[in-house]
N, CA, C and O atoms as a Maestro MAE file, in Angstrom:
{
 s_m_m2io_version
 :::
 2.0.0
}

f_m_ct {
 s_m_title
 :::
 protein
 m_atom[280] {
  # First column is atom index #
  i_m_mmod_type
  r_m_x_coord
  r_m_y_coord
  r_m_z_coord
  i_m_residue_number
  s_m_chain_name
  s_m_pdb_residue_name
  s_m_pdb_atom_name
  i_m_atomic_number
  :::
  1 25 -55.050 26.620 -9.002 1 A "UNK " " N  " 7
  2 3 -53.827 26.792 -9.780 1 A "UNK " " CA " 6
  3 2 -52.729 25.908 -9.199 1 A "UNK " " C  " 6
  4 15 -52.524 25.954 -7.986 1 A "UNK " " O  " 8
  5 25 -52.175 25.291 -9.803 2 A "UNK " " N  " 7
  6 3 -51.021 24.175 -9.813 2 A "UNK " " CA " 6
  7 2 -49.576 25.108 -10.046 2 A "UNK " " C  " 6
  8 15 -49.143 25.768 -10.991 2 A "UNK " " O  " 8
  9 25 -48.998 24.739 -8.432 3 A "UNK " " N  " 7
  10 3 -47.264 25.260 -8.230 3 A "UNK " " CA " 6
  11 2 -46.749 24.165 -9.051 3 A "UNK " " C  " 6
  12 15 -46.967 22.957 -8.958 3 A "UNK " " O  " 8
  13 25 -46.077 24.770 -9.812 4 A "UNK " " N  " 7
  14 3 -44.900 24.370 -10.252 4 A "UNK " " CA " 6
  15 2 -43.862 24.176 -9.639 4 A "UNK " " C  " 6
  16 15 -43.714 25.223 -9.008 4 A "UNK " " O  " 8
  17 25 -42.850 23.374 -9.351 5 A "UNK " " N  " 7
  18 3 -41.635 22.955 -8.645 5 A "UNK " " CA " 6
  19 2 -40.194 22.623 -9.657 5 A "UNK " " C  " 6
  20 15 -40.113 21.898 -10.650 5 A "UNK " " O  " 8
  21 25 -39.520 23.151 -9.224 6 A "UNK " " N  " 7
  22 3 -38.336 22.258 -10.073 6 A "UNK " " CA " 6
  23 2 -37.296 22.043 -9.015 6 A "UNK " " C  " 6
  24 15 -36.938 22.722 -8.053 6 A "UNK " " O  " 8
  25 25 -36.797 20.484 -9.665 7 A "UNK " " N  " 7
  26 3 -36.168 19.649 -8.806 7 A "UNK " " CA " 6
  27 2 -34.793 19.028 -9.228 7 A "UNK " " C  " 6
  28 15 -34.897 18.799 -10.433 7 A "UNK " " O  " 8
  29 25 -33.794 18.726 -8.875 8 A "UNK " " N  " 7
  30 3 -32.664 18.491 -9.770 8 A "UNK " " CA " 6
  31 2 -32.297 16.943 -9.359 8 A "UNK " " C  " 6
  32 15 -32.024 16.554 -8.224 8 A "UNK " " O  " 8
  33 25 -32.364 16.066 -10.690 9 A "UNK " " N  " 7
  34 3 -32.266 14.662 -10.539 9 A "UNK " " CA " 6
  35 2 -30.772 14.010 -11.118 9 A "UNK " " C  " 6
  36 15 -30.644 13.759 -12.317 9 A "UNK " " O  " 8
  37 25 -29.752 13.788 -10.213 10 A "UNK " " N  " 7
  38 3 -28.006 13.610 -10.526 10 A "UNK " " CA " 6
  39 2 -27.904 14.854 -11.372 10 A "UNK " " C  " 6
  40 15 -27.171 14.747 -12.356 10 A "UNK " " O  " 8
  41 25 -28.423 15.864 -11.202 11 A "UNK " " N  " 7
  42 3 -27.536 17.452 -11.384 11 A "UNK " " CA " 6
  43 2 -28.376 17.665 -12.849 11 A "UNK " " C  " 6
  44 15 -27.540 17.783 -13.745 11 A "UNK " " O  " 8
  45 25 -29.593 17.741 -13.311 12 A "UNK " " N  " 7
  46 3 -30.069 17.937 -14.455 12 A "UNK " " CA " 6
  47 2 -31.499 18.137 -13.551 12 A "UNK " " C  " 6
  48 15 -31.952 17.536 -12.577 12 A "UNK " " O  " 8
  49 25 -32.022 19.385 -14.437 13 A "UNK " " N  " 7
  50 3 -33.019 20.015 -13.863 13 A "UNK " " CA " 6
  51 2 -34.638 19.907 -14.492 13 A "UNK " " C  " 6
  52 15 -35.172 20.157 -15.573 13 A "UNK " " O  " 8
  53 25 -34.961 19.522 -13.510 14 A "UNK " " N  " 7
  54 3 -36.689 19.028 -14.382 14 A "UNK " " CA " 6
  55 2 -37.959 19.688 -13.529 14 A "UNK " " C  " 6
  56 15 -38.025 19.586 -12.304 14 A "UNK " " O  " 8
  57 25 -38.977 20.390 -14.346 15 A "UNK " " N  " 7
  58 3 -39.509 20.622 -13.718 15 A "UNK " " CA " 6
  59 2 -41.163 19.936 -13.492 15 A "UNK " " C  " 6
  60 15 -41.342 19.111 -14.387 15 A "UNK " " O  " 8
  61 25 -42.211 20.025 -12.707 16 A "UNK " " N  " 7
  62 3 -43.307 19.526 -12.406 16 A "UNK " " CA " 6
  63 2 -44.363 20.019 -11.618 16 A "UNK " " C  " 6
  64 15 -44.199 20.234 -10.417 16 A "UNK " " O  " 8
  65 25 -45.565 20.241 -12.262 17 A "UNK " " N  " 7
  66 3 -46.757 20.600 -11.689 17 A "UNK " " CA " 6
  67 2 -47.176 19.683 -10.782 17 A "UNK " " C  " 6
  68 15 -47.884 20.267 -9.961 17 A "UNK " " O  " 8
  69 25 -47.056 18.239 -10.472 18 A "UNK " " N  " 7
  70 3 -47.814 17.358 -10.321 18 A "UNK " " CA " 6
  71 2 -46.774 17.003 -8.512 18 A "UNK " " C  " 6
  72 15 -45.608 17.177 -8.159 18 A "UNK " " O  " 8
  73 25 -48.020 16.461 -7.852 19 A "UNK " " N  " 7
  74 3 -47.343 15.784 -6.903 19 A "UNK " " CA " 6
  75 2 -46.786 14.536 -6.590 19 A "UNK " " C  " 6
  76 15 -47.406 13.545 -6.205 19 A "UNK " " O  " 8
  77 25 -45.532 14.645 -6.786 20 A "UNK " " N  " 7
  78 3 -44.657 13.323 -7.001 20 A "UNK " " CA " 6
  79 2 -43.843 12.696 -5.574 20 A "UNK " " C  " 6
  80 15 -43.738 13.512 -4.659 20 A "UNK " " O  " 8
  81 25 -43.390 11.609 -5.385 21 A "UNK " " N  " 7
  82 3 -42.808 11.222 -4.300 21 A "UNK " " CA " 6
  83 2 -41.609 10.686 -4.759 21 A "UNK " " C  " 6
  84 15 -41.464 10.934 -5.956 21 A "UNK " " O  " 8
  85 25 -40.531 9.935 -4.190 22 A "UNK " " N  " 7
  86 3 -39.938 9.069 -4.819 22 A "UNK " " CA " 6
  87 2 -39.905 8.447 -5.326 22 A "UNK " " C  " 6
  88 15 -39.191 8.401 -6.328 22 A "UNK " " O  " 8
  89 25 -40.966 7.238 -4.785 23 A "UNK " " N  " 7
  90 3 -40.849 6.119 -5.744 23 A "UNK " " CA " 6
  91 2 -41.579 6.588 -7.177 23 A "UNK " " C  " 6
  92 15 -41.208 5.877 -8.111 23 A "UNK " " O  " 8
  93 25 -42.329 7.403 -7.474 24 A "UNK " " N  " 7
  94 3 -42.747 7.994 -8.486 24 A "UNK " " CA " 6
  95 2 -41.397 8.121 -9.335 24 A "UNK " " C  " 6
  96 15 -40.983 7.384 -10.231 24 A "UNK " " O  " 8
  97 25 -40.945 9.051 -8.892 25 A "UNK " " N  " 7
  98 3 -39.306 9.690 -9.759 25 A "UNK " " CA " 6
  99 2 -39.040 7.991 -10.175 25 A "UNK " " C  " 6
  100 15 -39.491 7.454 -11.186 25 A "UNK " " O  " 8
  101 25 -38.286 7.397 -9.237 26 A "UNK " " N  " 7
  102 3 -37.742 6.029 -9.455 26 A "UNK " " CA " 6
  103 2 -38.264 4.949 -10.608 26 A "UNK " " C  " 6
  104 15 -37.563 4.165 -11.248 26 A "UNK " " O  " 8
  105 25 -39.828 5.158 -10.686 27 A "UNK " " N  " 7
  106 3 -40.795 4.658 -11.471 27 A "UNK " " CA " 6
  107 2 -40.455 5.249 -12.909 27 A "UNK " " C  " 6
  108 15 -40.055 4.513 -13.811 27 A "UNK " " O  " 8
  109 25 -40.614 6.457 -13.053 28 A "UNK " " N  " 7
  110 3 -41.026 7.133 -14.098 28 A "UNK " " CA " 6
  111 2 -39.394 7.299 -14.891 28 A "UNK " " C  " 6
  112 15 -39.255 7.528 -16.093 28 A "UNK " " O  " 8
  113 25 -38.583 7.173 -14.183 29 A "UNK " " N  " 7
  114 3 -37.189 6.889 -14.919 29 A "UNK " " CA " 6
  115 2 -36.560 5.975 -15.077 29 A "UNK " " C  " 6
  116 15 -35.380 5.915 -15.422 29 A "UNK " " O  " 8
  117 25 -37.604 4.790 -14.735 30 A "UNK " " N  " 7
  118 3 -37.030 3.332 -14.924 30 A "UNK " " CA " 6
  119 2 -35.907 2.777 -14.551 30 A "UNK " " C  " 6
  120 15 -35.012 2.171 -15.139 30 A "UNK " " O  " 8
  121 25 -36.111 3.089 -13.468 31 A "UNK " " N  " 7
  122 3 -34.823 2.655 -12.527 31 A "UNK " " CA " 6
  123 2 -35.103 1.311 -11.886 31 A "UNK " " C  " 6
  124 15 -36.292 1.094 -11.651 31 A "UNK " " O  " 8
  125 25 -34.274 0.409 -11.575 32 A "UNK " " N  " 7
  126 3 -34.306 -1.335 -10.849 32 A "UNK " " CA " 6
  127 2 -34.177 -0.822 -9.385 32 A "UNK " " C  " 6
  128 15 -33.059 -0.613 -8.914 32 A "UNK " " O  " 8
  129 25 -35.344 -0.611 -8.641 33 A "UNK " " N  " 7
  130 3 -35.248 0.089 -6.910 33 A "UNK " " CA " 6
  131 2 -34.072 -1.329 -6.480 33 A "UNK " " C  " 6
  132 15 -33.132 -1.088 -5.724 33 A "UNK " " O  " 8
  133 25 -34.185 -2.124 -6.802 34 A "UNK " " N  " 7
  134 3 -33.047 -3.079 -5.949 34 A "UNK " " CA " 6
  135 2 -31.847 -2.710 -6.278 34 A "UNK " " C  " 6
  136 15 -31.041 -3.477 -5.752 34 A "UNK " " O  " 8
  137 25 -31.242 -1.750 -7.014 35 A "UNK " " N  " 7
  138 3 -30.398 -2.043 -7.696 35 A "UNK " " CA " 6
  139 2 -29.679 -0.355 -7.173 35 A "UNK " " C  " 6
  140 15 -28.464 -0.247 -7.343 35 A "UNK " " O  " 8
  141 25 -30.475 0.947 -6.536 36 A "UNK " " N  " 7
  142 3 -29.469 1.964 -6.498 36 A "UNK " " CA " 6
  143 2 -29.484 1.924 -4.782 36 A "UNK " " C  " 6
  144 15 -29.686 1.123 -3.870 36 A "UNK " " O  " 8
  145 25 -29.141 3.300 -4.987 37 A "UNK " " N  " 7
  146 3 -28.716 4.414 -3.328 37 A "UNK " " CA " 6
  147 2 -29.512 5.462 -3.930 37 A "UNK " " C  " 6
  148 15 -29.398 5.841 -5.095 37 A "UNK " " O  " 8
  149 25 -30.524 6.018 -2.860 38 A "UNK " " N  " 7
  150 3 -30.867 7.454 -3.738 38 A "UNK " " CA " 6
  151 2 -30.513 8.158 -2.400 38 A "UNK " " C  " 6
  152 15 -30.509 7.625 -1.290 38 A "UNK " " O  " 8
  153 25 -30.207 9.501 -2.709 39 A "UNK " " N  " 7
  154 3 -29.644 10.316 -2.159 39 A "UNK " " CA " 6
  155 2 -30.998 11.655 -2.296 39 A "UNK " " C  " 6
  156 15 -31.303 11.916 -3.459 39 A "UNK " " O  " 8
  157 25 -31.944 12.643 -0.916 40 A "UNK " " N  " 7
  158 3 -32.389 12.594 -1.174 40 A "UNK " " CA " 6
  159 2 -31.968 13.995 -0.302 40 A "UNK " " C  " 6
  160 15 -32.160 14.062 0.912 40 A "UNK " " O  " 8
  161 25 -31.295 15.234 -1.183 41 A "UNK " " N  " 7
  162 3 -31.142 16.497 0.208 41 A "UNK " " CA " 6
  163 2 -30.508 16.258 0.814 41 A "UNK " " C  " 6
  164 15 -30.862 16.346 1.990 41 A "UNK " " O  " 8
  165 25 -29.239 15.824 0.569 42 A "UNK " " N  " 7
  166 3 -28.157 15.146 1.092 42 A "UNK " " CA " 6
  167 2 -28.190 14.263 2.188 42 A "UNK " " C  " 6
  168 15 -27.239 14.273 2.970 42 A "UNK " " O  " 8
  169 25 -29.548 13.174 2.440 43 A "UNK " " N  " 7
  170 3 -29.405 12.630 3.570 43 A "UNK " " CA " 6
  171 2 -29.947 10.722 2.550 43 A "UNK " " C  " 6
  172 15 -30.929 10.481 1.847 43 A "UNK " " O  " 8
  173 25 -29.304 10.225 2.777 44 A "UNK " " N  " 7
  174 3 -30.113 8.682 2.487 44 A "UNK " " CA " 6
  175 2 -30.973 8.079 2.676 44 A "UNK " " C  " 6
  176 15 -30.804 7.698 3.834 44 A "UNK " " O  " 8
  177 25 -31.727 7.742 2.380 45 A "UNK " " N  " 7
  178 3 -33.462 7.207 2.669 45 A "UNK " " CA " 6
  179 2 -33.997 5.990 2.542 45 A "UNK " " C  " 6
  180 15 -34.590 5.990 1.463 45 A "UNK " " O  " 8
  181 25 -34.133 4.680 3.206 46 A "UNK " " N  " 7
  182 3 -34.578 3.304 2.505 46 A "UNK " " CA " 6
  183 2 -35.705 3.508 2.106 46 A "UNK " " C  " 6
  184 15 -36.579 4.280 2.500 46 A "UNK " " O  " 8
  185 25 -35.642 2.277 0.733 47 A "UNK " " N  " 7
  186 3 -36.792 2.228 0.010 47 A "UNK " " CA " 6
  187 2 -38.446 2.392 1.121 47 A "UNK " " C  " 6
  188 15 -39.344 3.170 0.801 47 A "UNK " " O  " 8
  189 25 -38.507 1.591 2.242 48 A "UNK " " N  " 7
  190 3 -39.330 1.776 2.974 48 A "UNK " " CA " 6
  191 2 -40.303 3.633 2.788 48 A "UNK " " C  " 6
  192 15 -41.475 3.994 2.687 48 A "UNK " " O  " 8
  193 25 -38.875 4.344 2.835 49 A "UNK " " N  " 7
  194 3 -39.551 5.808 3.011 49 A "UNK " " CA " 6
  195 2 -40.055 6.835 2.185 49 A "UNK " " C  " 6
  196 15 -40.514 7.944 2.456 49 A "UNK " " O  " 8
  197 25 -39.817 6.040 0.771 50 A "UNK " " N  " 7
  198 3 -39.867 6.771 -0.592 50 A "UNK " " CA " 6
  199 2 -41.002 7.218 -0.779 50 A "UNK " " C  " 6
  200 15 -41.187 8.423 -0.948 50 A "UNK " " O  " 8
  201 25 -42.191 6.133 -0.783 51 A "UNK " " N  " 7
  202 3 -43.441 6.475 -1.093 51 A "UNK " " CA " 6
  203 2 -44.045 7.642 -0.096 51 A "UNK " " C  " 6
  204 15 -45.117 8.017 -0.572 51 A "UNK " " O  " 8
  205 25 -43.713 8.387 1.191 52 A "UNK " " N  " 7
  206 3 -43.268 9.277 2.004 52 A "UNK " " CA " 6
  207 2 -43.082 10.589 1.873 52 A "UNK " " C  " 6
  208 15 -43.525 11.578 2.457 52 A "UNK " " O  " 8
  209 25 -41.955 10.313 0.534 53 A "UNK " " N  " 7
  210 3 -41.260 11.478 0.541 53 A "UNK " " CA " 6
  211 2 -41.769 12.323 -0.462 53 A "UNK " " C  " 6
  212 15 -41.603 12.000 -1.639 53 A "UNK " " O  " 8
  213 25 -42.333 13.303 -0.186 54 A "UNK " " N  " 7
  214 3 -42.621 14.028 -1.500 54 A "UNK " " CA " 6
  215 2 -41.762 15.432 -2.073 54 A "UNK " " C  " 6
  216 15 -41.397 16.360 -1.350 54 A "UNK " " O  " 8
  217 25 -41.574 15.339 -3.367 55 A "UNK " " N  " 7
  218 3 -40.756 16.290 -4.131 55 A "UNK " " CA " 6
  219 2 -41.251 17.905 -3.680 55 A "UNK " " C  " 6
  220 15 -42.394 18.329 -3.850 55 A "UNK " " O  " 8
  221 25 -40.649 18.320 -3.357 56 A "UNK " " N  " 7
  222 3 -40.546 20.270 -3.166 56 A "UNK " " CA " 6
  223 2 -39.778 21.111 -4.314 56 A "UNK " " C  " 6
  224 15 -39.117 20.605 -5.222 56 A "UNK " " O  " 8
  225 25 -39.976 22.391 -4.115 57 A "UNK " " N  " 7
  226 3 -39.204 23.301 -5.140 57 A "UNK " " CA " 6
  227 2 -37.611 22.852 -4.475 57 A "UNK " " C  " 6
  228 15 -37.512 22.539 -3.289 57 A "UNK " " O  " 8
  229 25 -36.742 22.865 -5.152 58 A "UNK " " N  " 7
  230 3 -35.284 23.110 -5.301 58 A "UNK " " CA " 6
  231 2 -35.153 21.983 -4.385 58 A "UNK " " C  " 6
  232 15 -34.472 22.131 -3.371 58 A "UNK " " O  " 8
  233 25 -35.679 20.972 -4.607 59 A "UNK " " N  " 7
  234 3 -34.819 19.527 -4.037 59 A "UNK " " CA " 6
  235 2 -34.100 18.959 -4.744 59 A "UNK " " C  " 6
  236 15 -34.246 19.222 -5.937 59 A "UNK " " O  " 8
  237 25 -33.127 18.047 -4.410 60 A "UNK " " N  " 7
  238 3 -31.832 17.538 -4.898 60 A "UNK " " CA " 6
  239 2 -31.892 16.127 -4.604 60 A "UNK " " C  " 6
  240 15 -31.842 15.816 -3.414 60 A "UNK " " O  " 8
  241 25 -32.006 15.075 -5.607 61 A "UNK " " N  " 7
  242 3 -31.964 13.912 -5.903 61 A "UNK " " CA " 6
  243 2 -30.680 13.542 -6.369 61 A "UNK " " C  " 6
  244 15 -30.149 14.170 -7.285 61 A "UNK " " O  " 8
  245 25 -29.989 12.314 -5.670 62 A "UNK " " N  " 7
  246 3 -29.156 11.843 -6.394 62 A "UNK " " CA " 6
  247 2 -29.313 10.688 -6.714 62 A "UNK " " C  " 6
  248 15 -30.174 10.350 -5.902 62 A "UNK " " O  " 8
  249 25 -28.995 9.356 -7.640 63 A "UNK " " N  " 7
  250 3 -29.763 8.357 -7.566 63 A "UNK " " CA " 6
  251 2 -28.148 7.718 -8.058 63 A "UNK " " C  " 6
  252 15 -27.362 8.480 -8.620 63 A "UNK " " O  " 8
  253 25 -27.777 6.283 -7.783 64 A "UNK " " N  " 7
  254 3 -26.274 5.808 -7.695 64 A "UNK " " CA " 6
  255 2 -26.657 4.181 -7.825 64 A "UNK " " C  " 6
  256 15 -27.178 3.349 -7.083 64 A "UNK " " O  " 8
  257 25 -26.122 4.191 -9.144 65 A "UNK " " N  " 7
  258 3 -27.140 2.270 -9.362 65 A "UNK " " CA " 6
  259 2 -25.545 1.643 -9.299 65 A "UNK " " C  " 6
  260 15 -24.435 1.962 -9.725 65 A "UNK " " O  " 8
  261 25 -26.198 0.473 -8.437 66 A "UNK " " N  " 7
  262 3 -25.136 -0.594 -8.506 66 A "UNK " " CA " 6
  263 2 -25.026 -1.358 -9.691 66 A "UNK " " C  " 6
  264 15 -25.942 -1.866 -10.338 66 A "UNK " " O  " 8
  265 25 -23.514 -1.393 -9.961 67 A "UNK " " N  " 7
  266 3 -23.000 -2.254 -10.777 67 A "UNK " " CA " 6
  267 2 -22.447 -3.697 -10.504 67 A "UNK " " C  " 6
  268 15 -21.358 -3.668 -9.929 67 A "UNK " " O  " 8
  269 25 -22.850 -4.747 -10.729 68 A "UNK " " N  " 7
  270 3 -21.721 -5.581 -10.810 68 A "UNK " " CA " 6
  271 2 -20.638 -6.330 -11.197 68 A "UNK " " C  " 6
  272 15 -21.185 -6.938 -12.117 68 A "UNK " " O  " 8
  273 25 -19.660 -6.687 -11.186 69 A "UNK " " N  " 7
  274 3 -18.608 -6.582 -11.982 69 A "UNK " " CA " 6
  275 2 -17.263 -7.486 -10.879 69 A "UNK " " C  " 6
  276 15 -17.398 -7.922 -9.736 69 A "UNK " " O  " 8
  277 25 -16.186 -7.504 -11.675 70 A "UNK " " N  " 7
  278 3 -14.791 -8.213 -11.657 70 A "UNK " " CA " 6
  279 2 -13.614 -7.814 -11.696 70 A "UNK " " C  " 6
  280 15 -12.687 -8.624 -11.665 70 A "UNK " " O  " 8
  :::
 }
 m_bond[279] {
  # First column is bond index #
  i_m_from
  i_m_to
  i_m_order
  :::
  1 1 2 1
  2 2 3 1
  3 3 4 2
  4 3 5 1
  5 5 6 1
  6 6 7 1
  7 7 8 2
  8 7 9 1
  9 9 10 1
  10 10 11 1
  11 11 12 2
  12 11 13 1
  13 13 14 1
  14 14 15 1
  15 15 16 2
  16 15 17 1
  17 17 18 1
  18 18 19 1
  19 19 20 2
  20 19 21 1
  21 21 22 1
  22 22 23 1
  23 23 24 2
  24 23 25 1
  25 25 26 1
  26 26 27 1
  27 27 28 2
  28 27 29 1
  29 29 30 1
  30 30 31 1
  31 31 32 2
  32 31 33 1
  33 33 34 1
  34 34 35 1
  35 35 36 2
  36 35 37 1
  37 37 38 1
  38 38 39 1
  39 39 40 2
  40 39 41 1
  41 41 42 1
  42 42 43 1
  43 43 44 2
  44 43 45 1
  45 45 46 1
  46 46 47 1
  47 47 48 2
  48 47 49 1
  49 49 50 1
  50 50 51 1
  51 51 52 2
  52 51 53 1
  53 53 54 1
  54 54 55 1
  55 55 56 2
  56 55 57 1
  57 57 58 1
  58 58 59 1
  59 59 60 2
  60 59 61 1
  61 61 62 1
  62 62 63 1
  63 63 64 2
  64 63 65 1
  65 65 66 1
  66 66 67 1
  67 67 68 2
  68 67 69 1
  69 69 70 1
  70 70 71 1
  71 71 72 2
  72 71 73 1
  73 73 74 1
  74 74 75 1
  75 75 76 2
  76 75 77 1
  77 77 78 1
  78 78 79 1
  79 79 80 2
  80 79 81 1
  81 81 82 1
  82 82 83 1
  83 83 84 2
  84 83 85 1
  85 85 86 1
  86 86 87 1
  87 87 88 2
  88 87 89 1
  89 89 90 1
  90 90 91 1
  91 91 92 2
  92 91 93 1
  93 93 94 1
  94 94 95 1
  95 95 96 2
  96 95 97 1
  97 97 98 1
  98 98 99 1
  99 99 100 2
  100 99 101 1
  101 101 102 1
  102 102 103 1
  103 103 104 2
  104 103 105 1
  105 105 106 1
  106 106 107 1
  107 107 108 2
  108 107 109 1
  109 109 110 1
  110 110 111 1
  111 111 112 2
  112 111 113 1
  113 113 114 1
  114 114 115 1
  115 115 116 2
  116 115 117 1
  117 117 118 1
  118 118 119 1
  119 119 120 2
  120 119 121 1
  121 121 122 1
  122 122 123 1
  123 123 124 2
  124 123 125 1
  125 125 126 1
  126 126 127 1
  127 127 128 2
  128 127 129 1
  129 129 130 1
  130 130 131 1
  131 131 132 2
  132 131 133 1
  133 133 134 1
  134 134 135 1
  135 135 136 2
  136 135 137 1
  137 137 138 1
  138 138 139 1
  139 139 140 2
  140 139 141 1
  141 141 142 1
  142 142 143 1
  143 143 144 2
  144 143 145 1
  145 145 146 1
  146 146 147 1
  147 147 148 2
  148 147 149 1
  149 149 150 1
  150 150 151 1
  151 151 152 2
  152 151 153 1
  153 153 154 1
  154 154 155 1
  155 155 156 2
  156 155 157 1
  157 157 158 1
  158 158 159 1
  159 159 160 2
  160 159 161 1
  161 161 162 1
  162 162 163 1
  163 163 164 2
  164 163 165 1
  165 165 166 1
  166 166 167 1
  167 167 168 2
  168 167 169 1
  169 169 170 1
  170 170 171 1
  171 171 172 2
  172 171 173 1
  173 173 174 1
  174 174 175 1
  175 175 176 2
  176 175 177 1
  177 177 178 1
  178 178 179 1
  179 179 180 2
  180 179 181 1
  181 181 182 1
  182 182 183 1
  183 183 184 2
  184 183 185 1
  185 185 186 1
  186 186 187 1
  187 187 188 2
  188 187 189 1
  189 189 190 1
  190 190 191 1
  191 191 192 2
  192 191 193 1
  193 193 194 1
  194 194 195 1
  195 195 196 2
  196 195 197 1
  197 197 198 1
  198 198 199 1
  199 199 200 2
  200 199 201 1
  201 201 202 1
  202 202 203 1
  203 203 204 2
  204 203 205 1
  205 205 206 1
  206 206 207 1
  207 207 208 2
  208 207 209 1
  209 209 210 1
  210 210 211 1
  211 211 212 2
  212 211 213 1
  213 213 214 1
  214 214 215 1
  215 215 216 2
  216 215 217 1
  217 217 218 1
  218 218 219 1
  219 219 220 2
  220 219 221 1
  221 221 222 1
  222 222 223 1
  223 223 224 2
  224 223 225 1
  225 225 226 1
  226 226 227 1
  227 227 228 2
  228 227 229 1
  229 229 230 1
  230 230 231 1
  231 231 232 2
  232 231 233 1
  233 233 234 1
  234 234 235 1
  235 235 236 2
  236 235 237 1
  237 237 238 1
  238 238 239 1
  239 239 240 2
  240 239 241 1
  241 241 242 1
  242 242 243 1
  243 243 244 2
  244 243 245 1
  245 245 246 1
  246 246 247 1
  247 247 248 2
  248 247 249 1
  249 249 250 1
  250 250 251 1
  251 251 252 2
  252 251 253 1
  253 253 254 1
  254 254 255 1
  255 255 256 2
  256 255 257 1
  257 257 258 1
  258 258 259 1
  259 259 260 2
  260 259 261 1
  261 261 262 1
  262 262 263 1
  263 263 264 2
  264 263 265 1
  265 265 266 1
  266 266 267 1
  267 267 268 2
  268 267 269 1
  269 269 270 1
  270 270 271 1
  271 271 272 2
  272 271 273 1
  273 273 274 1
  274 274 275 1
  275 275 276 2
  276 275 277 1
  277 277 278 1
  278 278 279 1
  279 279 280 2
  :::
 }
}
């Protein structure tokens, strides 16, 4: 039997049977990895550590894409 987890990604709540890591999340929401800050349980994480990190019940993702601009 497959735990279910739910996880909150910039404050919107999703949930998942499956075992996911970061770069998964990052993948699957089509995000440009060169391009944010993810915020991961309130601590910062380089891309290096993503594939690493795997999603738990009531974890907190924040994800913060750079803009550029004038």
């Amino acid at each position: 039997m497959k735990k279910t987890k739910r996880f909150f990604l910039n404050g919107q709540e999703f949930v998942s049977d499956k075992i996911i890591n970061l770069r998964n999340i990052i993948h699957y929401f089509n995000y440009n990895s060169s391009l944010l800050v993810l915020e991961y349980n309130h601590f910062i994480y380089p891309k290096e550590n993503w594939d690493n990190i795997f999603i738990n019940d009531k974890d907190k993702i924040e994800i913060v894409t750079i803009v550029g601009g004038g």
